[in-house]
C-alpha positions, 0 to 999 in steps of 0.5 A: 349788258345782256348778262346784267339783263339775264342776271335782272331776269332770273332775279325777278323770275325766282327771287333767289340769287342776290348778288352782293357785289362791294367794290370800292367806289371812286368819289370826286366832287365837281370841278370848280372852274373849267380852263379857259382856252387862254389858261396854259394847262398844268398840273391840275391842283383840285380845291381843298375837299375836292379831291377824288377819294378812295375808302380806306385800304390796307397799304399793298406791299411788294410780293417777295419772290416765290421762286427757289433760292439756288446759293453759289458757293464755288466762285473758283471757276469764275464764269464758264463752269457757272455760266454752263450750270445757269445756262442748263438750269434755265433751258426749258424741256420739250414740253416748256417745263423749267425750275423757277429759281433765284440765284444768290450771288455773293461772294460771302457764301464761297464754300459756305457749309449746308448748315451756315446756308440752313441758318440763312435759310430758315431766316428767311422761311425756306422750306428747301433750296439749291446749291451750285457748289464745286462738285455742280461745277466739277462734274460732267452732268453737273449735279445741283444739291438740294436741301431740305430746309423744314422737315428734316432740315440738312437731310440733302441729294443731288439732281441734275439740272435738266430734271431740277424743274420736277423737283423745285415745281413739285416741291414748292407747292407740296405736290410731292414730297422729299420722299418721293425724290429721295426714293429714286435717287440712283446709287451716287445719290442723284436724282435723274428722273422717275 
């Protein structure tokens, strides 16, 4: 209440700030009749035209997820390899940073090419995304392969996935650009940090 009284007074006083707050109001007519203490309670059914009213909105829709997509394609090691990539994926660093991902699971994808992957990807509105293929399983430090799904769509390195976090946080909002990743890649193509 003493910001609404703060916020009267300085109105009063200069005659220059007029808040113009719409919010949706809530409209309910009065009861008809109140229970009884011999009526059982129940689901309460308002008369005709008596019930509460809210303004016309557009309908809220369920936000799609806004992580990246990481698409298996190695379904050969069934879980142990799998399981150790999602387990390092998902540590977060010291500091609490870690890749907000969403893995795609469907044995449709076993070894599916970046460019069957691109055709889903840009289906979907991807501007890149991630896959854990034999070489992720395979490898000792695991290497994920990105891809580029927009600009230069197939264009692809490799990072490991304790730095994944940088590329899929800085990536998904633009903060940084491929070129930024690309350019610090090592001499196999993958990315381990700046």
């Amino acid at each position: 209440m003493l910001g609404g009284t703060l916020l009267s007074l300085l109105v009063a006083m200069c005659g220059c700030f007029e808040p113009k707050f719409e919010s949706p109001q809530l409209v309910a007519q009065p009861a008809a009749k109140q229970q009884t203490e011999t009526e059982t309670p129940g689901p309460e059914t308002p008369e005709p035209g008596l019930e509460p009213t809210m303004p016309a909105e557009a309908p809220i829709e369920e936000p799609k997820s806004q992580d990246a997509i990481i698409y298996r394609t190695d379904f050969t090691d069934a879980t142990p390899g799998w399981d150790e990539v999602v387990k390092l994926i998902n540590t977060p660093t010291p500091d609490g940073f870690r890749a907000y991902v969403q893995y795609v699971e469907d044995k449709a994808n076993q070894e599916a090419t970046v460019d069957q992957l691109l055709a889903k990807a840009k289906k979907d509105n991807l501007p890149f995304f991630f896959v854990i293929d034999a070489e992720t399983i395979d490898k000792e430090e695991h290497p994920v392969l990105v891809v580029d799904a927009s600009e230069e769509p197939g264009r692809t390195f490799r990072v490991i996935p304790s730095e994944m976090w940088g590329v899929e946080n800085n990536l998904s909002v633009a903060n940084m650009d491929w070129e930024d990743f690309a350019d610090h890649l090592d001499d196999d193509g993958v990315y381990r940090g700046f």
